[in-house]
N, CA and C atoms as an extended XYZ file, in Angstrom:
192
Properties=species:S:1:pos:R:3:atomname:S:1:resname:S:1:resid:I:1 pbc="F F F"
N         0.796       -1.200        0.000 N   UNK     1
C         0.000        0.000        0.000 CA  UNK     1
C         0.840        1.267        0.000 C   UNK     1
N         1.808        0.962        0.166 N   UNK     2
C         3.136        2.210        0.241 CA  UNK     2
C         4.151        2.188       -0.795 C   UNK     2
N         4.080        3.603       -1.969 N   UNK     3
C         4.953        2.984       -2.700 CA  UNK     3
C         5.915        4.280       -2.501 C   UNK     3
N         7.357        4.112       -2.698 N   UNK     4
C         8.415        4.173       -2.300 CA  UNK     4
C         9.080        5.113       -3.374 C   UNK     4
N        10.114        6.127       -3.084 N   UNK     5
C        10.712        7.000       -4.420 CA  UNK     5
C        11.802        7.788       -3.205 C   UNK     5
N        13.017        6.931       -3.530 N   UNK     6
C        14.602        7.801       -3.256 CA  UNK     6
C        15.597        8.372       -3.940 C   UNK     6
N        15.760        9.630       -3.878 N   UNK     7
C        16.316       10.592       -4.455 CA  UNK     7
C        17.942       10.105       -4.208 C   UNK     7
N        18.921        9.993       -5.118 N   UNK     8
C        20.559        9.789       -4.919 CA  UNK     8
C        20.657       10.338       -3.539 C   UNK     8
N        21.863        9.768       -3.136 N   UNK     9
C        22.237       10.519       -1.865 CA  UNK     9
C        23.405       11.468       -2.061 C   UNK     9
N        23.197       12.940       -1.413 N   UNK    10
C        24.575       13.528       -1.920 CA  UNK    10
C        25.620       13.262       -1.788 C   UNK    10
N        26.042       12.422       -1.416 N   UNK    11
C        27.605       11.870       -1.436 CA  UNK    11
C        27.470        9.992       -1.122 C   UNK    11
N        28.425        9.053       -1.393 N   UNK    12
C        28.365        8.078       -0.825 CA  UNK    12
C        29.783        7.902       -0.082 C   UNK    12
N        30.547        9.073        0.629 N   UNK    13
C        31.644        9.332        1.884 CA  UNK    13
C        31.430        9.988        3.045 C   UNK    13
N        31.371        9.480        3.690 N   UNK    14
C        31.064       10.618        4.984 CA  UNK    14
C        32.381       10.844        5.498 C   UNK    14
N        32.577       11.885        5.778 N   UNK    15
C        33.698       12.102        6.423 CA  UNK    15
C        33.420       12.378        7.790 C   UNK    15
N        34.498       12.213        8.751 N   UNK    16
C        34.337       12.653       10.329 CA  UNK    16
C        33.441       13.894       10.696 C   UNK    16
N        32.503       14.162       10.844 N   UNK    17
C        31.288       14.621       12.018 CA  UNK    17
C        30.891       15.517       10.654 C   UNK    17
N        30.693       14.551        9.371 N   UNK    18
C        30.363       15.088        8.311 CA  UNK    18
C        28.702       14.895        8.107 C   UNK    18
N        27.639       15.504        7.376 N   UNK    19
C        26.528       14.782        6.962 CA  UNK    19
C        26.359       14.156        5.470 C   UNK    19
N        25.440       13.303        5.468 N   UNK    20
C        24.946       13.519        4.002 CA  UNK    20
C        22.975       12.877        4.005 C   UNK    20
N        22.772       13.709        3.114 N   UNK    21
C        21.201       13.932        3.220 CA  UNK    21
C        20.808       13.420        1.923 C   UNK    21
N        19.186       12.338        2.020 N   UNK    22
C        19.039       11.427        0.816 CA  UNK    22
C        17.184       12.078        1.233 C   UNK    22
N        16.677       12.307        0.509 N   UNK    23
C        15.637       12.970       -0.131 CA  UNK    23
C        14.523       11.694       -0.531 C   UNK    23
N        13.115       11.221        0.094 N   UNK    24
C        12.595       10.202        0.012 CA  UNK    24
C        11.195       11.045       -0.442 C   UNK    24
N         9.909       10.496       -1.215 N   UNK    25
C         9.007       10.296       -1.248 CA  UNK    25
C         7.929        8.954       -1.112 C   UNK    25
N         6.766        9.287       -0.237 N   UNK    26
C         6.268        8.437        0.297 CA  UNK    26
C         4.688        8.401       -0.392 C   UNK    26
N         4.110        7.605       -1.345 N   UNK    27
C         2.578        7.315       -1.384 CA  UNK    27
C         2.113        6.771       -0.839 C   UNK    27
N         0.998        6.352        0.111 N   UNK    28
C         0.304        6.037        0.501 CA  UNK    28
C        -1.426        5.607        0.096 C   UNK    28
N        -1.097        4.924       -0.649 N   UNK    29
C        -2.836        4.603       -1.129 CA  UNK    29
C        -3.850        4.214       -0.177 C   UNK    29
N        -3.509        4.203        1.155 N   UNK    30
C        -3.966        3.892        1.773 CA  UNK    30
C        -4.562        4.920        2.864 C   UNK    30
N        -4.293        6.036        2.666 N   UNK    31
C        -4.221        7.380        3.332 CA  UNK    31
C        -5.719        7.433        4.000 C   UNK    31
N        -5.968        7.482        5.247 N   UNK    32
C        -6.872        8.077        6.037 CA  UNK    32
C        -7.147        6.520        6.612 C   UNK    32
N        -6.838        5.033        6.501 N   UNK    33
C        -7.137        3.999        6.446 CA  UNK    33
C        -5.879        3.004        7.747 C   UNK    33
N        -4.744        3.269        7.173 N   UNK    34
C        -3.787        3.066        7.605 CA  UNK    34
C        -2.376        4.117        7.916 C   UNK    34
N        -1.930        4.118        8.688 N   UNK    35
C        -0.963        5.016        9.518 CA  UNK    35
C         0.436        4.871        8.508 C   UNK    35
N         1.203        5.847        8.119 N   UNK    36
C         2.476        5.609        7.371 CA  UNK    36
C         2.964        5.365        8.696 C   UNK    36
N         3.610        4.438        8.706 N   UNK    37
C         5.439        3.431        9.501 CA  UNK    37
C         6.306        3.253        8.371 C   UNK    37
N         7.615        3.930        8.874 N   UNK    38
C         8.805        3.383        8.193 CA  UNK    38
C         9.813        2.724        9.164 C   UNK    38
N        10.364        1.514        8.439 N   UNK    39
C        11.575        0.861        8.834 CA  UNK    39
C        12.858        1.305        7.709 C   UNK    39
N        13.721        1.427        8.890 N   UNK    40
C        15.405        1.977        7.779 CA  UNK    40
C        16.072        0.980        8.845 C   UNK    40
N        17.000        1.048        7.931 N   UNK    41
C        18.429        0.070        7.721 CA  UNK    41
C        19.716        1.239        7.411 C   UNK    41
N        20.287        1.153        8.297 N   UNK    42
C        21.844        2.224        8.090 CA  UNK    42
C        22.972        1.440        8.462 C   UNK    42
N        23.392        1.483        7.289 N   UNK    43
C        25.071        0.611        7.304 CA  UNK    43
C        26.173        1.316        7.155 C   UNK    43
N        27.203        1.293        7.952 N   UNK    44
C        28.432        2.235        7.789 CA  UNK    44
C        29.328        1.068        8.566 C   UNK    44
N        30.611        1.684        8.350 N   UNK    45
C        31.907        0.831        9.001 CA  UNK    45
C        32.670        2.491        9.731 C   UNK    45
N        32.846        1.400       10.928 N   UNK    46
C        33.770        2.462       12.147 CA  UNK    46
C        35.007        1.668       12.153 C   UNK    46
N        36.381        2.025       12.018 N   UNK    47
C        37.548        1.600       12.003 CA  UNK    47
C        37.521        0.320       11.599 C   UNK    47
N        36.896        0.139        9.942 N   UNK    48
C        37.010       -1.010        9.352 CA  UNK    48
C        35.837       -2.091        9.799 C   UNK    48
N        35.299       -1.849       11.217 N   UNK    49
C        34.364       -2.721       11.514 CA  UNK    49
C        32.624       -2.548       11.063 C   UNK    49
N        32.274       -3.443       10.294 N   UNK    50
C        30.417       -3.281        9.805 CA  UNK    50
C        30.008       -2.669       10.800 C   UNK    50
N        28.802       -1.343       10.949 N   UNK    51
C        27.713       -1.541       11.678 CA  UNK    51
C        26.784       -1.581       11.051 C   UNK    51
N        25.309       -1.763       11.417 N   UNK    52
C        24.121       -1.995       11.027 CA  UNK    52
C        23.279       -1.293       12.073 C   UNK    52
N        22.654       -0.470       11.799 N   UNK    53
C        21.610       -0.145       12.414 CA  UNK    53
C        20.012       -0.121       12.260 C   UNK    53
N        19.141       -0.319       12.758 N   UNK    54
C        18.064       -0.626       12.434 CA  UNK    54
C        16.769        0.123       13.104 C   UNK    54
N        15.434        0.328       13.382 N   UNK    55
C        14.778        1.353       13.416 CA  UNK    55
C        13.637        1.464       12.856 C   UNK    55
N        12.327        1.921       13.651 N   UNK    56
C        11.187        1.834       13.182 CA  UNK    56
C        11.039        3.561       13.562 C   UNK    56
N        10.398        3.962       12.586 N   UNK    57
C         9.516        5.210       12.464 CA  UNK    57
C         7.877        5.267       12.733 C   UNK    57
N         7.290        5.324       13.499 N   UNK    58
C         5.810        5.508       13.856 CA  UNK    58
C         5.261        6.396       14.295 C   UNK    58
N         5.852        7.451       14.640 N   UNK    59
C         5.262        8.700       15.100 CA  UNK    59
C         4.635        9.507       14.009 C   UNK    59
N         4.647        9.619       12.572 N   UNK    60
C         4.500       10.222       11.601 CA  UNK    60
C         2.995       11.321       11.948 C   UNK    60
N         2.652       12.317       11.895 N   UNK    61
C         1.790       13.004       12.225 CA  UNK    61
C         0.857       12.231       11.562 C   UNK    61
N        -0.566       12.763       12.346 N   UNK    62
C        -1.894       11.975       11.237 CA  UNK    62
C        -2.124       12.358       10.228 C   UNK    62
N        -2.733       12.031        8.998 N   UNK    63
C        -2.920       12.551        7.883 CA  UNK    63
C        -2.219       12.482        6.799 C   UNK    63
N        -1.091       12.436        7.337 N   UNK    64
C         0.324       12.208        6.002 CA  UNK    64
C        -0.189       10.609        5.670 C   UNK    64
């Protein structure tokens, strides 16, 4: 019921206490029926070692 649209991300380096910002659109055909929730997945390496992070979004105001 959710269809999905990600914009490139501006860089794929982060540098030390650097950002980088990726630009998403969200449909919802389901709007007034069901609540938008997002789950993300963030992967980076700290001194060579994988992390993974993981994460649910549910607070989304009503209506969106």
């Amino acid at each position: 019921f959710l269809q999905l649209h990600l914009d490139p991300a501006s860089s794929n380096t982060l540098p030390a206490s650097g950002n980088i910002t990726q630009n998403l659109s969200v449909t919802n055909s389901q709007h007034g029926k069901k609540s938008l929730v997002m789950r993300m997945r963030i992967g980076y390496k700290v001194n060579g070692k994988d992390v993974l992070e993981e994460g649910q979004i549910n607070n989304f105001p009503r209506g969106l």
